[in-house]
DSSP file (Angstrom, degrees, kcal/mol; ACC not computed):
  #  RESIDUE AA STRUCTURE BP1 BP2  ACC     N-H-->O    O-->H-N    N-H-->O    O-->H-N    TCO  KAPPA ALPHA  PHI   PSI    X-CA   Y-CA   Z-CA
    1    1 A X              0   0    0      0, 0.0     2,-0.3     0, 0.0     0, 0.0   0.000 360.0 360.0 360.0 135.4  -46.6   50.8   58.9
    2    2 A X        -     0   0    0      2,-0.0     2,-0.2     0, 0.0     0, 0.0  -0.720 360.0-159.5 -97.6 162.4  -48.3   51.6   55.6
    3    3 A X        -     0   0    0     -2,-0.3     2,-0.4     0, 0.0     3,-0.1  -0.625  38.2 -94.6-113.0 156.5  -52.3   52.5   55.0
    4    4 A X        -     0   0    0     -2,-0.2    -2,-0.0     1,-0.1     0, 0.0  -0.749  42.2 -99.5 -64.6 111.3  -53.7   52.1   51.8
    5    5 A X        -     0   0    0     -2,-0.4    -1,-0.1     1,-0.1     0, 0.0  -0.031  14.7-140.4 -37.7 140.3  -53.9   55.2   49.3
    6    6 A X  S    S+     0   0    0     -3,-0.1     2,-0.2     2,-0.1    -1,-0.1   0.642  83.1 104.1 -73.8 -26.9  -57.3   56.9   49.2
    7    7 A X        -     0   0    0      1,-0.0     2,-0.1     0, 0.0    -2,-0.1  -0.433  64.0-158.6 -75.4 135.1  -56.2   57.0   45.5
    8    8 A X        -     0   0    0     -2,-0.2     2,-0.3     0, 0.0    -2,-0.1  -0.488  21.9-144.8 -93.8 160.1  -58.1   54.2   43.2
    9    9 A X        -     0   0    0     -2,-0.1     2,-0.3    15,-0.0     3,-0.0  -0.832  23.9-111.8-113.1 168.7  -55.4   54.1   40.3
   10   10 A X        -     0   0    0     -2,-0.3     2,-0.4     1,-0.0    13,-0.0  -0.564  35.8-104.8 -82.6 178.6  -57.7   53.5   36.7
   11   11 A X        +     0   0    0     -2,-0.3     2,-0.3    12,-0.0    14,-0.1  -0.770  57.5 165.0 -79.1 124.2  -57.0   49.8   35.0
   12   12 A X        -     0   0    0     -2,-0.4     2,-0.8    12,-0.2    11,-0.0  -0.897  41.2-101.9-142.2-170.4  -54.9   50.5   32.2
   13   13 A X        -     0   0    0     -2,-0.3     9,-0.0    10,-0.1    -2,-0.0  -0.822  44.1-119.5-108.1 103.3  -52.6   48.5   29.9
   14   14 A X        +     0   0    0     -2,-0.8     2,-0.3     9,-0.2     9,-0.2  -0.204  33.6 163.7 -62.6 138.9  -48.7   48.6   30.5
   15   15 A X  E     -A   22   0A   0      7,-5.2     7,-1.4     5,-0.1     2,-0.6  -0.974  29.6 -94.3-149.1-174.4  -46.0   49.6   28.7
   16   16 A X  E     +A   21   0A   0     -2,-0.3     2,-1.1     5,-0.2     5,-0.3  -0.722  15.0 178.3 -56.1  92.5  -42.4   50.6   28.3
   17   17 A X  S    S-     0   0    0      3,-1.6     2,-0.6    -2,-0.6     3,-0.4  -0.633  76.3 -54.4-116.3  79.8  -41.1   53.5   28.3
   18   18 A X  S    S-     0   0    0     -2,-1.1    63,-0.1     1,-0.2    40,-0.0  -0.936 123.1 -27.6  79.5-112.6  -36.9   52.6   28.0
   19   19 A X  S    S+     0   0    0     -2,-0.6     2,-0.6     2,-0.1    -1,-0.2   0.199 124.9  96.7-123.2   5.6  -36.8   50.5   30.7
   20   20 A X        -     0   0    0     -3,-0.4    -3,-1.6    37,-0.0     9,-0.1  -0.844  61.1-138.0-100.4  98.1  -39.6   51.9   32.8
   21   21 A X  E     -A   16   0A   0     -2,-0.6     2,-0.7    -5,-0.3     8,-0.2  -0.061  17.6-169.9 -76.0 167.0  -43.0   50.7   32.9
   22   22 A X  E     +A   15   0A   0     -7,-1.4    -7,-5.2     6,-0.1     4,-0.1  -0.910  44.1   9.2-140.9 120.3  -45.8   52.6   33.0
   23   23 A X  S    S+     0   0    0     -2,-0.7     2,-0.6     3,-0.3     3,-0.4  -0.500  94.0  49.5 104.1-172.5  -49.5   52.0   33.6
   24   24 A X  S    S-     0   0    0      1,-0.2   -12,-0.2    -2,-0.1    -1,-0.1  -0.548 123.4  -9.3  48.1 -96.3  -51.1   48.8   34.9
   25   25 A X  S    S+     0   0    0     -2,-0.6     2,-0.3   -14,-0.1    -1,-0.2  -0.083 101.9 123.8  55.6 -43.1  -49.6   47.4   37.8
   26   26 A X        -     0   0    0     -3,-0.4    -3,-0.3    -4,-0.1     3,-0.1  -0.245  69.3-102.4 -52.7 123.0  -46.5   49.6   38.1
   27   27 A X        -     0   0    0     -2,-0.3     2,-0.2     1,-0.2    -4,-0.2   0.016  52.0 -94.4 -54.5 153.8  -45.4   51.4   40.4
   28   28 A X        -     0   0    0     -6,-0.1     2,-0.2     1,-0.1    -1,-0.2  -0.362  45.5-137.5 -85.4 127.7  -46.1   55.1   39.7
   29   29 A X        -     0   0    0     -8,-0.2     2,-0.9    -2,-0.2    27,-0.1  -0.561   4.7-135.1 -79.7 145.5  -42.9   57.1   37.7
   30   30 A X        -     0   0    0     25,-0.4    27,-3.0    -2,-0.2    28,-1.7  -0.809  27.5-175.5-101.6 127.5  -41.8   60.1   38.4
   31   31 A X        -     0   0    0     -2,-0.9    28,-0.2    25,-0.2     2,-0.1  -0.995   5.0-173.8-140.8 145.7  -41.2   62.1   35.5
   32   32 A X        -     0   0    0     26,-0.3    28,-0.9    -2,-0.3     2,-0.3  -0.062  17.1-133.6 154.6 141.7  -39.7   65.6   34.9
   33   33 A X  B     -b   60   0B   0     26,-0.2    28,-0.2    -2,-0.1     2,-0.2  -0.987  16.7-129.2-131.8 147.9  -39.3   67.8   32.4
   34   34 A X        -     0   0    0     26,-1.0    28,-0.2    -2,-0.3     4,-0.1  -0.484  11.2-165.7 -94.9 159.1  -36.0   69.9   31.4
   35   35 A X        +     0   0    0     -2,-0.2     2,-0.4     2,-0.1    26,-0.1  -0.467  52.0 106.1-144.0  75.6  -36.2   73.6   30.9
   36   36 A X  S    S-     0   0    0     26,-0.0     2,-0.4     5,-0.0    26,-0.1  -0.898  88.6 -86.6-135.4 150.5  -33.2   74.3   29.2
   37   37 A X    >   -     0   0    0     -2,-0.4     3,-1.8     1,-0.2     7,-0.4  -0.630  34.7-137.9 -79.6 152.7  -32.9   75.1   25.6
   38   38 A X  T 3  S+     0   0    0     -2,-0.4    37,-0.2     1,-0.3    -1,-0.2   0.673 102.7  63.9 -83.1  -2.5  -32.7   71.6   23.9
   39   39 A X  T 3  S+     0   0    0      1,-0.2     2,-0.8    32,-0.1    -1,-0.3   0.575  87.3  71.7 -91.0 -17.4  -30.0   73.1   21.6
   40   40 A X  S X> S-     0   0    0     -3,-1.8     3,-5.5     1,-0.2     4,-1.9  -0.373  70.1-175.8 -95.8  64.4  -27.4   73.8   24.6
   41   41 A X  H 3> S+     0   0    0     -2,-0.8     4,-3.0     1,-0.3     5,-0.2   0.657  71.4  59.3 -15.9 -65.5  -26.8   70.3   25.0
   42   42 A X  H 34 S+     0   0    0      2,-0.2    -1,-0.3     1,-0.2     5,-0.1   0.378 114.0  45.2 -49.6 -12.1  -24.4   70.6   28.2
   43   43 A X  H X> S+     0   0    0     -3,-5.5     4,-2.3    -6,-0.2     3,-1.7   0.846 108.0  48.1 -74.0 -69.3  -27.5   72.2   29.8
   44   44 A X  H 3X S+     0   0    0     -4,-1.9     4,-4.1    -7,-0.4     5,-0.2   0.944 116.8  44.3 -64.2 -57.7  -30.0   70.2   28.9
   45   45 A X  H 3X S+     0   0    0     -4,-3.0     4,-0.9    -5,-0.3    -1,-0.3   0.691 114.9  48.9 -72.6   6.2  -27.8   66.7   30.0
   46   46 A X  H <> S+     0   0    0     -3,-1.7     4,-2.1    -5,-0.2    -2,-0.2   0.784 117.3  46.9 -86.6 -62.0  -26.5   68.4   33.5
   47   47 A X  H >X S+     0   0    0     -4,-2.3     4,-1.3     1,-0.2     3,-1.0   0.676 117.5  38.2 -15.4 -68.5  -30.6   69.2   33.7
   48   48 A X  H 3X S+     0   0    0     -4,-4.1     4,-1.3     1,-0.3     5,-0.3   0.856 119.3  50.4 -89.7 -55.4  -31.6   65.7   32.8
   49   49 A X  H 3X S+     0   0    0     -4,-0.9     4,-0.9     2,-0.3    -1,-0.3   0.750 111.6  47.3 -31.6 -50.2  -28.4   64.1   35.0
   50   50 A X  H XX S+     0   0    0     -4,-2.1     3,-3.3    -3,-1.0     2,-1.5   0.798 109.9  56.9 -94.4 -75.3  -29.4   66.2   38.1
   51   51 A X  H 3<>S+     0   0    0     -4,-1.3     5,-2.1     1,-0.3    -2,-0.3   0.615 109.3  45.1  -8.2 -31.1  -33.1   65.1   37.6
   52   52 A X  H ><5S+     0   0    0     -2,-1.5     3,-2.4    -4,-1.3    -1,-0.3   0.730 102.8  63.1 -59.7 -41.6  -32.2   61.7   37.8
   53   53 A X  H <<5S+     0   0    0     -3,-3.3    -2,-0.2    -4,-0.9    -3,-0.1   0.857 107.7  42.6 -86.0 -41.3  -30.1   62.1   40.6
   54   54 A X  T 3<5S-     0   0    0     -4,-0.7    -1,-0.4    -5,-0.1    -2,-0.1  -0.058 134.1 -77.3-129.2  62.4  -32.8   63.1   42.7
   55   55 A X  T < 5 +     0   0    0     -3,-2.4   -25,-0.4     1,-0.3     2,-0.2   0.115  66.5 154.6 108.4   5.7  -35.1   60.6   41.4
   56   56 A X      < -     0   0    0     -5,-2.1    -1,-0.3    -6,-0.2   -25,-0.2  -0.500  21.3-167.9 -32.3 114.5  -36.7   61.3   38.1
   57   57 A X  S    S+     0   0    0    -27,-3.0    25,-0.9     1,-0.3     2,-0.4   0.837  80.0  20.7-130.2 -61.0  -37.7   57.7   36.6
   58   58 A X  E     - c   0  82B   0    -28,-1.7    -1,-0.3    23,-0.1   -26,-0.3  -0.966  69.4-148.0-134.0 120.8  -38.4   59.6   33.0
   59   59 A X  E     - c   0  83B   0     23,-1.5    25,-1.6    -2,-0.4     2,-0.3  -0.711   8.7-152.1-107.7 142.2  -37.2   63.0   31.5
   60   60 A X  E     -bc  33  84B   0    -28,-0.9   -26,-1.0    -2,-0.2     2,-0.3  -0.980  15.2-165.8-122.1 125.6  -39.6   64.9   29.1
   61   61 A X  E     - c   0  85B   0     23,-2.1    25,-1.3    -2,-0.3     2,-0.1  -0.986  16.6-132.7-100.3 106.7  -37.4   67.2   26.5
   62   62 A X  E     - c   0  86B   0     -2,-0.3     2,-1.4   -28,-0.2   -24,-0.2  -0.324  19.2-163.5 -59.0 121.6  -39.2   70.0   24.3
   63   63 A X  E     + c   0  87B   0     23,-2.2    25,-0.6     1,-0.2    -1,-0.1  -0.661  17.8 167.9-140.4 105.9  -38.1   69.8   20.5
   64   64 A X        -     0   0    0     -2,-1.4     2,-0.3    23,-0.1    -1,-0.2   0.630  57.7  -1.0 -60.4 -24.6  -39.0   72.8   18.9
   65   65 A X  S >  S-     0   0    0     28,-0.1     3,-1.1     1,-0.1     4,-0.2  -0.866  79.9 -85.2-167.5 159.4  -37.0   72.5   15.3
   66   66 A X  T >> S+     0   0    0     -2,-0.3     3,-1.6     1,-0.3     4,-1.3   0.640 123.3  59.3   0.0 -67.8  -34.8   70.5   13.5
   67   67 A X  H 3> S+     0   0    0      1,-0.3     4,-1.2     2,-0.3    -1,-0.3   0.809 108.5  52.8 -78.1 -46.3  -31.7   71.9   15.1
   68   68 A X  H <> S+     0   0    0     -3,-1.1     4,-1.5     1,-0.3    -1,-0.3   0.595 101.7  55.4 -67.7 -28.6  -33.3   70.6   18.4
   69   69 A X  H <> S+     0   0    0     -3,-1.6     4,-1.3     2,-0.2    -1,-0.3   0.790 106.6  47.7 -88.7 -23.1  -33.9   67.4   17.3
   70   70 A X  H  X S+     0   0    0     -4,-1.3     4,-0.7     2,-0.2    -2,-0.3   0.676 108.9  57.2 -78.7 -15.1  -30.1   66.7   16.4
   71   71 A X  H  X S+     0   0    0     -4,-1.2     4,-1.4     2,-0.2     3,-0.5   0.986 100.1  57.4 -76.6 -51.6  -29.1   68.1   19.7
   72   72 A X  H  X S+     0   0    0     -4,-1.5     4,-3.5     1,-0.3     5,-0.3   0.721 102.3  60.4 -51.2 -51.6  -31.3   65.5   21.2
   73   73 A X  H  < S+     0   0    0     -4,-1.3     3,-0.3     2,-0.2    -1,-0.3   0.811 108.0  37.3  25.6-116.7  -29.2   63.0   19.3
   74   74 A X  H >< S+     0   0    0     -4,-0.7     3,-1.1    -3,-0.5     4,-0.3   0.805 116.5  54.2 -86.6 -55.0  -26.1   63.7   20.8
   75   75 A X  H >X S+     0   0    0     -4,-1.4     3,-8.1     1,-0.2     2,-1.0   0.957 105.3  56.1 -33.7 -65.2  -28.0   64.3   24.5
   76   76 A X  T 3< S+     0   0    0     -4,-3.5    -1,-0.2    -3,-0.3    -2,-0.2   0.526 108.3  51.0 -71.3  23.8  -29.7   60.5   24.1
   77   77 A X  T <4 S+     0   0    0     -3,-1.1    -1,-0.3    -2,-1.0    -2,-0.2   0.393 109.4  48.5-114.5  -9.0  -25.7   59.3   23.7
   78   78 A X  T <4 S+     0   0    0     -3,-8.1     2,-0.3    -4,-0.3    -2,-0.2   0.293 112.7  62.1-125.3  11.6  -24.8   61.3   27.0
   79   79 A X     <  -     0   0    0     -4,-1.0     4,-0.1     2,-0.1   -34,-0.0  -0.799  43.8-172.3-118.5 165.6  -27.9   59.6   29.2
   80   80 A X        +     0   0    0     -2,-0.3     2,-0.2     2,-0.1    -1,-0.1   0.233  61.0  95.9-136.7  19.7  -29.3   56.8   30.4
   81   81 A X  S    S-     0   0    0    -63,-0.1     2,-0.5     1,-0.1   -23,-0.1  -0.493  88.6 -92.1 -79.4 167.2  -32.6   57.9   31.8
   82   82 A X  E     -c   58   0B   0    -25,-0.9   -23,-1.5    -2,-0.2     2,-0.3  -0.773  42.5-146.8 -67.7 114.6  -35.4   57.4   29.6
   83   83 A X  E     -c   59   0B   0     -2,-0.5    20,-1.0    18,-0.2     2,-0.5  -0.710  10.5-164.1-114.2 150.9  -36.1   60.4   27.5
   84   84 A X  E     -c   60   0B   0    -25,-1.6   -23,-2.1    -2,-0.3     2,-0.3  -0.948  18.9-131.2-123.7 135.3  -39.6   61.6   26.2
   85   85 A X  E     -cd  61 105B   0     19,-0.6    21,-3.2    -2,-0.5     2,-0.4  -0.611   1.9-155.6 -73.9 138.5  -40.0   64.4   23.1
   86   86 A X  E     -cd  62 106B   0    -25,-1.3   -23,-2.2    -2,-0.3     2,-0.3  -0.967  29.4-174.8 -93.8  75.8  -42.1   66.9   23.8
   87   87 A X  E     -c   63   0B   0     19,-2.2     2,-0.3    -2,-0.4   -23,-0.1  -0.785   8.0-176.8-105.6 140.5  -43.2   67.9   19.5
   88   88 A X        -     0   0    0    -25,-0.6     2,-1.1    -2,-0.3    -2,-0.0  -0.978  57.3 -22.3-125.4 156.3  -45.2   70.5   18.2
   89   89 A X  S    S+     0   0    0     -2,-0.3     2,-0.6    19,-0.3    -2,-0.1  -0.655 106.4  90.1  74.8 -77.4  -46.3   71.5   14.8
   90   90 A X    >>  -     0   0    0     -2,-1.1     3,-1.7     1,-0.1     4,-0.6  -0.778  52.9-170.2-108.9  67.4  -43.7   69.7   13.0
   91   91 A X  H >> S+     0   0    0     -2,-0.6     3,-2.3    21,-0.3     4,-0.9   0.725  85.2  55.9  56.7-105.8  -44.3   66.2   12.0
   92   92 A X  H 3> S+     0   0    0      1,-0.3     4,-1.0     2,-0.2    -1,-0.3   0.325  92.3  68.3 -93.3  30.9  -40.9   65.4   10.9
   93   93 A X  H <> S+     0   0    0     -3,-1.7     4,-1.2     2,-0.2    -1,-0.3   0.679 106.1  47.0 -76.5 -33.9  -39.2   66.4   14.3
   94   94 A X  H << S+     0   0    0     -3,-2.3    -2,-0.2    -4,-0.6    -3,-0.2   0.850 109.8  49.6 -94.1 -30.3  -41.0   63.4   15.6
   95   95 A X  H >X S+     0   0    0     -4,-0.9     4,-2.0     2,-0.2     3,-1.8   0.961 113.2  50.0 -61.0 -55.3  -39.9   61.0   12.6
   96   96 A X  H >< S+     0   0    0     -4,-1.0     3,-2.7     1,-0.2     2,-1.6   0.823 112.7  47.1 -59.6 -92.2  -36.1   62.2   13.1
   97   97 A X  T 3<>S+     0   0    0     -4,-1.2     5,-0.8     1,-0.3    -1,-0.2   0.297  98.8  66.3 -79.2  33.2  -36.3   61.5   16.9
   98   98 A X  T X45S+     0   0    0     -3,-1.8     3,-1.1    -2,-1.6    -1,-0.3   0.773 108.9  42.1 -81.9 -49.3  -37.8   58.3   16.3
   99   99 A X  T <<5S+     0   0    0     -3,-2.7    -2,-0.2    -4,-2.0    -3,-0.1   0.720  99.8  62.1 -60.0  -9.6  -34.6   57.7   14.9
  100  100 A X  T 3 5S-     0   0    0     -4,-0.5    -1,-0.3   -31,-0.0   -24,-0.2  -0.510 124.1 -92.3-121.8  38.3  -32.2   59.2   17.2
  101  101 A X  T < 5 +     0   0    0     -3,-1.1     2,-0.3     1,-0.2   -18,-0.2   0.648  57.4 175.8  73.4  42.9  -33.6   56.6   20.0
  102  102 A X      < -     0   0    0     -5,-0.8    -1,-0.2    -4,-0.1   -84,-0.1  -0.621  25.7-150.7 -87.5 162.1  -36.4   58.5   21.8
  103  103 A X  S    S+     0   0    0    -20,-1.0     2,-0.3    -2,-0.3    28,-0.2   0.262  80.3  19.3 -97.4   6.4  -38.2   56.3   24.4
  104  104 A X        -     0   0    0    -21,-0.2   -19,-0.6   -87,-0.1    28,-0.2  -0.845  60.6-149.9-173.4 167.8  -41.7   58.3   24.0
  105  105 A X  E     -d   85   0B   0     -2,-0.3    28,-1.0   -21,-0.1     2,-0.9  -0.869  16.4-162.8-140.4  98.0  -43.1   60.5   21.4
  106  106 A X  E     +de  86 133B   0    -21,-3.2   -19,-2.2    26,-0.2     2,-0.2  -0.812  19.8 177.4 -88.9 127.7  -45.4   62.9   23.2
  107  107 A X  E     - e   0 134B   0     26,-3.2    28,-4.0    -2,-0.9     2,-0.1  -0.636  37.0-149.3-123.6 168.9  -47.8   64.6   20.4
  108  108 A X    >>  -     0   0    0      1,-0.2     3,-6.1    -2,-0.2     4,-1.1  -0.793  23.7-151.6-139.6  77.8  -50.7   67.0   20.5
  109  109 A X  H >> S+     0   0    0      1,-0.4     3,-3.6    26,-0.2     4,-1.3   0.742  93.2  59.7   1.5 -91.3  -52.7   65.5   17.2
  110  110 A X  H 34 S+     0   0    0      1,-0.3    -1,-0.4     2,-0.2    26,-0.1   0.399 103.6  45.9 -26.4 -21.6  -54.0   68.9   16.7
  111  111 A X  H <4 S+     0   0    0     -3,-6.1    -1,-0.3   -24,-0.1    -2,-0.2   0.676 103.8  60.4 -84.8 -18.2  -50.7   70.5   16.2
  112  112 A X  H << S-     0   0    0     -3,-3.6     2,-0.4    -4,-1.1   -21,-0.3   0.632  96.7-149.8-104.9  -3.4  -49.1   68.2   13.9
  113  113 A X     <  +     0   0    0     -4,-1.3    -1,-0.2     4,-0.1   -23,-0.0  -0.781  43.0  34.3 136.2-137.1  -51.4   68.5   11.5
  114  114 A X  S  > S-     0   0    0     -2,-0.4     4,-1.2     1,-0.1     5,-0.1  -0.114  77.5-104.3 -35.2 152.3  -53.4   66.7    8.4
  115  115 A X  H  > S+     0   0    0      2,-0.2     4,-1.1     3,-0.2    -1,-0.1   0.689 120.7  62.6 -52.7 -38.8  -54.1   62.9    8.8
  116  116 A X  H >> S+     0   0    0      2,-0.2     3,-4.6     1,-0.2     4,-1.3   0.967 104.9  47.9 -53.9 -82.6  -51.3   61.9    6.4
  117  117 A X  H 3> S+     0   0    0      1,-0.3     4,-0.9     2,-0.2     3,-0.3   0.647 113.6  47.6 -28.1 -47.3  -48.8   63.6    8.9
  118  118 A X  H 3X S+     0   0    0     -4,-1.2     4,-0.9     1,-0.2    -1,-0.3   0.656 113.7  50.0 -75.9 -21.7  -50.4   61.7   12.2
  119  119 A X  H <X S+     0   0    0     -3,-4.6     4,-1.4    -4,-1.1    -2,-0.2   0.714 105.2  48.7 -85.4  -5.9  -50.3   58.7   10.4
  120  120 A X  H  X S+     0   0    0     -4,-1.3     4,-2.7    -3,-0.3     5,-0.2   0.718 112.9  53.5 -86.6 -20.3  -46.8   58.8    9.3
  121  121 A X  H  X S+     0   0    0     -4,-0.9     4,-1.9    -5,-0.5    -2,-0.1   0.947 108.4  51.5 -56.5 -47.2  -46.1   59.6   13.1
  122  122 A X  H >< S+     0   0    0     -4,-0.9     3,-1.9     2,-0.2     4,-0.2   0.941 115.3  41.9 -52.6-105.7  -48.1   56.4   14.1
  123  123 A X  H >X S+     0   0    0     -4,-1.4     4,-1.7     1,-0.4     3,-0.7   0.296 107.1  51.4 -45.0 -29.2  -46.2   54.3   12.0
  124  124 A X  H >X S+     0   0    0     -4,-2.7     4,-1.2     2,-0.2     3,-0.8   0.981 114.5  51.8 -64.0 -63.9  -42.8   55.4   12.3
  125  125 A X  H <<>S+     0   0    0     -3,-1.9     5,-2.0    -4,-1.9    -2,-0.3   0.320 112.2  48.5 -37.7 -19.8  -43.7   54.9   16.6
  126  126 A X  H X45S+     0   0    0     -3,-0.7     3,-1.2     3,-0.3    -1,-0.3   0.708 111.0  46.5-137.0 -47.2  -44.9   51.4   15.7
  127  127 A X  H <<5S+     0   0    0     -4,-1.7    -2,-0.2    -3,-0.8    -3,-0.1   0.933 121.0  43.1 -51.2 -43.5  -41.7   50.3   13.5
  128  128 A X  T 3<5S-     0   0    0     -4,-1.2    -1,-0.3    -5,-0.1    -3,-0.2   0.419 111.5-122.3 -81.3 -18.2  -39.8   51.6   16.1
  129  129 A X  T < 5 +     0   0    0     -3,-1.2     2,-0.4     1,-0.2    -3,-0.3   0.955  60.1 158.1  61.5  61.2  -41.8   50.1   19.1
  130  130 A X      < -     0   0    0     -5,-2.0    -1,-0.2    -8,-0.1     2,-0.1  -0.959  35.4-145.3  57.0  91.3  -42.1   54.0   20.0
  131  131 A X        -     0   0    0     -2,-0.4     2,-0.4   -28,-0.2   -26,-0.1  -0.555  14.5-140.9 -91.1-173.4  -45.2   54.4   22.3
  132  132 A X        -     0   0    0    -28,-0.2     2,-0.4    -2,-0.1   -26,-0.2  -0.891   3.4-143.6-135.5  98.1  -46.9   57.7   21.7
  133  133 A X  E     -e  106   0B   0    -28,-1.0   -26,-3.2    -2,-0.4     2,-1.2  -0.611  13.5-146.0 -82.1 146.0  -48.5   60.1   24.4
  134  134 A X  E     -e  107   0B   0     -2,-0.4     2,-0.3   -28,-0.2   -26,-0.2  -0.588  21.7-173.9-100.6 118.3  -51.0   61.3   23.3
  135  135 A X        -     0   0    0    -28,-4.0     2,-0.3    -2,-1.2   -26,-0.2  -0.762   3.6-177.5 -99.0 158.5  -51.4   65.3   24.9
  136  136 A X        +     0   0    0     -2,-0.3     2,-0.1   -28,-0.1   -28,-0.1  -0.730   3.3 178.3-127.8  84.5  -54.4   67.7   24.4
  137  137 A X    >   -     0   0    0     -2,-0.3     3,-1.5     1,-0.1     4,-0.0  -0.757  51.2-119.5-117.2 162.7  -55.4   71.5   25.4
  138  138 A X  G >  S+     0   0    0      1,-0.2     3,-2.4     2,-0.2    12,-0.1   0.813 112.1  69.1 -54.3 -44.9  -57.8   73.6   25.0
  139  139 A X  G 3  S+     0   0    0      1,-0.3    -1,-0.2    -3,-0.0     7,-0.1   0.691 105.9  45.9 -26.5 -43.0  -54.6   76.0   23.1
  140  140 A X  G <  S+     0   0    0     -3,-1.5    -1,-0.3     2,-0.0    -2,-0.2   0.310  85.7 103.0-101.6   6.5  -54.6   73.4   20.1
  141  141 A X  S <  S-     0   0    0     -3,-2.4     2,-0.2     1,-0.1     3,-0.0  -0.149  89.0 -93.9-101.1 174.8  -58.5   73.0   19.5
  142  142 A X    >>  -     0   0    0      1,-0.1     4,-1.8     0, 0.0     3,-0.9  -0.660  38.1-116.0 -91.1 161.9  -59.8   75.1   16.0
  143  143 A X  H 3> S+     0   0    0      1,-0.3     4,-1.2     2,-0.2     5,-0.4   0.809 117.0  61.0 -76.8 -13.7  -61.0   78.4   17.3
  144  144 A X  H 3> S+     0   0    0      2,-0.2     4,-1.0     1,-0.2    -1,-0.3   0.934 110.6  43.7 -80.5 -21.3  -64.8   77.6   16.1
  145  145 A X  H <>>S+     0   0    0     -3,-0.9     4,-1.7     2,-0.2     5,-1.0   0.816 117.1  47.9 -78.9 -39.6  -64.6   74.4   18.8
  146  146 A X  I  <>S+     0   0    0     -4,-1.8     5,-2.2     3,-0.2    -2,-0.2   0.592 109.8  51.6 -74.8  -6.4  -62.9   76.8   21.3
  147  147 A X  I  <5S+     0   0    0     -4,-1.2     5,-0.4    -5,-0.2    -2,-0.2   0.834 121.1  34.1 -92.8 -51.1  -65.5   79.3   20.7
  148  148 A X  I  <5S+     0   0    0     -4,-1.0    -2,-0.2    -5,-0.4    -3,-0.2   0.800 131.7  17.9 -62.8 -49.2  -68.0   76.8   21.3
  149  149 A X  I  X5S+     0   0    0     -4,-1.7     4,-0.6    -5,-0.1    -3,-0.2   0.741 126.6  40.2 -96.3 -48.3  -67.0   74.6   23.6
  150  150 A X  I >><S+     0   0    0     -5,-1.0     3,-1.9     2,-0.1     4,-0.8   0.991 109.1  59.6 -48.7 -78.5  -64.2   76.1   25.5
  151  151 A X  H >4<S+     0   0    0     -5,-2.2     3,-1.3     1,-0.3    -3,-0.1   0.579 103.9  43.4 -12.9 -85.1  -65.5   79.3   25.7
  152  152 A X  H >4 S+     0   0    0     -5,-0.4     3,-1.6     1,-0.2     4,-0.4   0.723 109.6  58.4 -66.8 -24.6  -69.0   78.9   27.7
  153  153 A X  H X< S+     0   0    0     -3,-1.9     3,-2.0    -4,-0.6    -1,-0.2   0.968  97.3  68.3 -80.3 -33.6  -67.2   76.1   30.7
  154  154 A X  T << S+     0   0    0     -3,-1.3    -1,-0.2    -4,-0.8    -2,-0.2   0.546  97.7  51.5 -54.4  -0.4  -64.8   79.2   31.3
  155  155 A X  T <         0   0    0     -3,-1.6    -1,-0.3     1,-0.1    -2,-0.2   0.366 360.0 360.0-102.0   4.6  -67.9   80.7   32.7
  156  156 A X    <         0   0    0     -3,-2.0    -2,-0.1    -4,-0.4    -1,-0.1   0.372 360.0 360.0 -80.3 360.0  -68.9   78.2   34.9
């Protein structure tokens, strides 16, 4: 017999992520991250393959450079999970695997740069039906907001 979760889930809005839904009403996904470099391809899909296999809904891939995002490529041709980039810094690592058929964009605003650059991110994710998580840490903040802000709650 099941009880009811002490956990309230919040109200949010669903959406897709490949074939997975997320948020709302859905049942909760389990998702995963590889730790392989994303440039040894035959790593990274045995990674993402045994992650699946015992029960991974959605695999999150780090792509560090260029070279990483064309291995990602040729991985999202050898999977069928749902895969999400992991970008920093770099802009147009996240416009290239919006072409090369990622199922998420996870971004850190604050790394990728100028407003131009986050909007070209946006828009390429919205041609593409690309939803976009959006990540934050303290790491990416400008050091006069971490000096300010951070700083004093690490004394608490």
């Amino acid at each position: 017999m099941q009880t009811a979760s002490p956990i309230k889930r919040r109200k949010s809005r669903q959406i897709m992520v490949g074939n997975v839904p997320v948020g709302g009403d859905a049942p909760i996904a389990v998702q995963s991250m590889t730790n392989t470099e994303t440039t040894d391809i035959a790593a990274t899909v045995d990674q993402i393959q045994r992650l699946q296999k015992v029960g991974a809904d959605l695999v999150r891939v780090s792509i560090p450079s260029m070279d990483a995002a064309e291995a990602f490529g040729a991985i999202r041709k050898l999977v069928d999970i749902p895969l999400i980039a992991d970008i920093h810094f770099d802009y147009k690592i996240a416009l290239r695997v919006a072409e090369l058929g990622v199922d998420c964009l996870r971004i850190n605003p604050g790394n990728i740069g100028r407003e131009d650059r986050v909007r070209a991110v946006v828009d390429k994710a919205r041609d593409f039906g690309i939803p976009i998580r959006i990540g934050v840490n303290a790491g990416s903040l400008e050091k006069e907001l971490q000096k300010n802000m951070v700083s004093p709650l690490l004394k608490l």
